[in-house]
C-alpha positions in Angstrom: 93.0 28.4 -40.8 94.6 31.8 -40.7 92.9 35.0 -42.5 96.6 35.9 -44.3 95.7 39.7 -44.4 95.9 43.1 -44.7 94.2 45.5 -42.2 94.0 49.1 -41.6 92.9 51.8 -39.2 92.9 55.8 -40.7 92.5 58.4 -38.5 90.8 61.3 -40.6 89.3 64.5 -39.8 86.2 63.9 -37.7 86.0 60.0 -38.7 87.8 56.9 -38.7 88.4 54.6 -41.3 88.7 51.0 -41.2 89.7 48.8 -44.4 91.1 45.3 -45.2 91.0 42.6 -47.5 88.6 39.3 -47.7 90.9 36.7 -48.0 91.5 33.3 -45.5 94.5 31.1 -46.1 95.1 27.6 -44.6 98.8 27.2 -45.8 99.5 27.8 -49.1 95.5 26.7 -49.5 93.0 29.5 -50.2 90.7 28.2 -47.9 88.2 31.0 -47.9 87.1 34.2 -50.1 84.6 36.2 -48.6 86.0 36.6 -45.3 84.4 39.8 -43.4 87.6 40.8 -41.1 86.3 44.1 -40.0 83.1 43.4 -37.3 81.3 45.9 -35.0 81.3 45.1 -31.3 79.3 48.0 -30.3 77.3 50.3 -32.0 80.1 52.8 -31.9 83.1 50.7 -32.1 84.5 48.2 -34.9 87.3 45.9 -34.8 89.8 44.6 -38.3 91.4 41.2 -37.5 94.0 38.9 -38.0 95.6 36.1 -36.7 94.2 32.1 -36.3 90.3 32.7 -37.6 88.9 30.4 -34.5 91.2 32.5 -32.4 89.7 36.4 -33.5 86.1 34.7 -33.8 86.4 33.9 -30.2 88.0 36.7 -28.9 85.6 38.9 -30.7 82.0 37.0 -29.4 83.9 37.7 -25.9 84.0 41.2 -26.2 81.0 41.9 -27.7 79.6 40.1 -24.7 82.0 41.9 -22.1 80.8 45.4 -23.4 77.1 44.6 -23.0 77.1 43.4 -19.9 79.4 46.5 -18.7 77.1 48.5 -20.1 73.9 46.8 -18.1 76.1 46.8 -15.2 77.2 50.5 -15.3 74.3 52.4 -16.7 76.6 53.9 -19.2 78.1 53.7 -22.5 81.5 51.4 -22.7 84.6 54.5 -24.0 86.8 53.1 -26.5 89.9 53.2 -24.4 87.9 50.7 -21.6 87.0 48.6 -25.0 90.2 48.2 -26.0 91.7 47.6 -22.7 89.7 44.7 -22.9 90.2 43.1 -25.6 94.1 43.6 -24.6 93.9 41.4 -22.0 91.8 38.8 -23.4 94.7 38.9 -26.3 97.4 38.3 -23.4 95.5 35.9 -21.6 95.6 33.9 -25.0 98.6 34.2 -26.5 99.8 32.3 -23.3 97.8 29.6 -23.1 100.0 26.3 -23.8 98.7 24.8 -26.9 99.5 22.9 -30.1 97.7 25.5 -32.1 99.4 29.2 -31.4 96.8 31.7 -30.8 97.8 34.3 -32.6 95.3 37.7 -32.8 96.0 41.1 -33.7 93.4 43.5 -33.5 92.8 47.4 -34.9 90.2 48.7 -33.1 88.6 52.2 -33.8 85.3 54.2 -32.4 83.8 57.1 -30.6 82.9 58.0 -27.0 81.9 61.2 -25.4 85.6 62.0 -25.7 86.0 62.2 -29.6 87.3 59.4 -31.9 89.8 57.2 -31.0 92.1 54.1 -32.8 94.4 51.5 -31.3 96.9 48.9 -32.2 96.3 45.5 -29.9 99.3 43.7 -31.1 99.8 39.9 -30.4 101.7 39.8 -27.8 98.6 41.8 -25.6 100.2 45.5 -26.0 97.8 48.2 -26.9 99.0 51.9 -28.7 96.9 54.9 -29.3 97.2 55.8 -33.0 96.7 59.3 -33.8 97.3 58.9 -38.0 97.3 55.8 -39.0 98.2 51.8 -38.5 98.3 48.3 -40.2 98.3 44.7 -39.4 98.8 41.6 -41.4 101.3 40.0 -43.7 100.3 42.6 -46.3 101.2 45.7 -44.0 104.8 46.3 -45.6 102.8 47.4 -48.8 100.2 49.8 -47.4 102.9 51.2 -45.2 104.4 52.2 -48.3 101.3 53.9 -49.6 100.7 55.7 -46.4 104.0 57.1 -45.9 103.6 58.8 -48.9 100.0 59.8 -49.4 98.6 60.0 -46.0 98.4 63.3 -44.5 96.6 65.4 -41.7 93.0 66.4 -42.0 91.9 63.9 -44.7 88.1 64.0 -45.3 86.1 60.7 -45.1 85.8 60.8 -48.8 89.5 61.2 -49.0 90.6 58.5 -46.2 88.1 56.1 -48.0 90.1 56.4 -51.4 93.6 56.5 -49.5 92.3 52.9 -48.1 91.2 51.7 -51.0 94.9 52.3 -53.1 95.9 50.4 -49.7 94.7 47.8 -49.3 94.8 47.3 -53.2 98.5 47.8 -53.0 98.9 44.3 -50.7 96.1 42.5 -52.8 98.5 42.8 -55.7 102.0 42.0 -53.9 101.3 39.9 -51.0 100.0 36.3 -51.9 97.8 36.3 -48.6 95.9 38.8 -49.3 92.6 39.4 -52.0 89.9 38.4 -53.2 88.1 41.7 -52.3 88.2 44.5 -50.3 86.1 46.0 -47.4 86.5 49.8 -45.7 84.4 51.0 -42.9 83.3 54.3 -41.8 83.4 55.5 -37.9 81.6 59.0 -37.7 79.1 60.9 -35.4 76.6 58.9 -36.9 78.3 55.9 -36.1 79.6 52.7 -38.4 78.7 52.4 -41.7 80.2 50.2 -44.4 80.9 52.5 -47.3 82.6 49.9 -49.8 83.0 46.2 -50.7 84.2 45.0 -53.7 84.5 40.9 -54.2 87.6 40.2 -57.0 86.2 37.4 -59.4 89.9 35.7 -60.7 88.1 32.6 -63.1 88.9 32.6 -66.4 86.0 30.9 -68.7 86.9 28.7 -70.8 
C-alpha cells in the first residue's frame, strides 16, 4: 500500500506550515481514506510523508524513539537539523536494502530549536536540503508547485500560509487521481504544533 499523495512544508513568518492530503492508494485501488500523513515526532517537530505506508510507519516509530532516547542521553532538547540528519540516514539505510518490496520514503520535516524554525526536504534516495520558502512531495507536487510559484511570497502570516496550503493541496486533490479524500495542515509556532484544519471530502452519491 502506498499513500499516493501530496505533501507540503511552508516556511512563514515566525511559523511553519505543514499540509497534505488523506488519501492511501494500493494500485489503482483506493485502499484507504483517512490517512493522517503529517505526525509529530517531538513535541516541537512534525514530519508529512510519503512513500510505501509500512515503510514511513516504520521509519517514523524509529525516530520518535531515536530522539527520546537522545534526549535522556544528552540532557538536552534534540535541534531540528540533528532530527533530520536522522531520519536521513535511516531513509538511506532503507532505500538500500535488497527487497521485493522497494522502500520508498520521502519525508518533509519542519520544527523549532533554540536556533529559530527550521524545514527540510529528506528525499528518497537519503539526501536532506534546508528549505528556506517552501517544498512538496508526492505525485500531486506538480500541481501545488504551480500554486506556490505564483502565490507564495516572503513574510506570509500563519493565517495566510494556512490558506496558501489549503488552495494547495486542494489544487492536487482535484488534478492528481492519488490524492483526496481530505485535507490536513499543521501549525509549527513558539507554542509548538498545533493542527489548525482537517477537512474529510464525503464523494457518495445517495441514491
Amino acid at each position: 500500500m502506498k499513500t499516493g499523495t501530496t505533501t507540503l512544508g511552508l516556511v512563514c513568518k515566525d511559523a511553519l506550515i505543514l499540509a497534505a492530503d488523506k488519501r492511501a492508494t494500493a494500485g489503482y485501488l483506493i485502499s484507504y481514506k483517512k490517512f493522517d500523513k503529517i505526525m509529530s515526532i517531538t513535541d516541537n517537530i512534525a514530519v508529512t510523508v510519503a512513500g510505501t505506508v509500512s515503510d514511513v510507519q516504520l521509519l517514523t516509530k524509529y525516530i520518535k524513539a531515536e530522539l527520546k532516547l537522545k534526549d535522556i542521553r544528552t540532557g538536552r532538547e534534540t535541534t531540528v537539523r540533528e532530527a533530520a540528519t536522522l531520519l536521513a540516514n535511516f531513509v538511506y539505510g532503507n532505500i538500500r536494502k535488497f527487497s521485493l518490496i522497494p522502500g520508498i520514503s520521502h519525508f518533509i520535516v519542519g520544527g523549532k530549536d533554540s536556533s529559530g524554525f527550521h524545514l527540510y526536504d529528506l528525499s528518497p534516495d537519503g539526501s536532506i536540503v534546508e528549505i528556506d520558502d517552501y517544498i512538496s512531495s508526492g505525485s500531486g507536487s506538480v500541481m501545488v508547485f504551480g500554486v506556490l510559484e505564483t502565490l507564495y511570497k516572503k513574510g506570509l502570516n500563519v493565517e495566510e500560509g494556512v490558506k496558501l496550503a489549503a488552495k494547495c493541496i486542494n489544487a492536487a486533490v482535484q488534478r492528481d487521481i492519488a490524492s483526496g479524500n481530505g485535507i490536513d495542515i499543521v501549525t509549527i509556532t513558539k507554542d509548538g504544533i498545533k493542527k489548525v484544519f482537517s477537512k474529510e471530502f464525503e464523494l457518495k452519491i445517495e441514491a
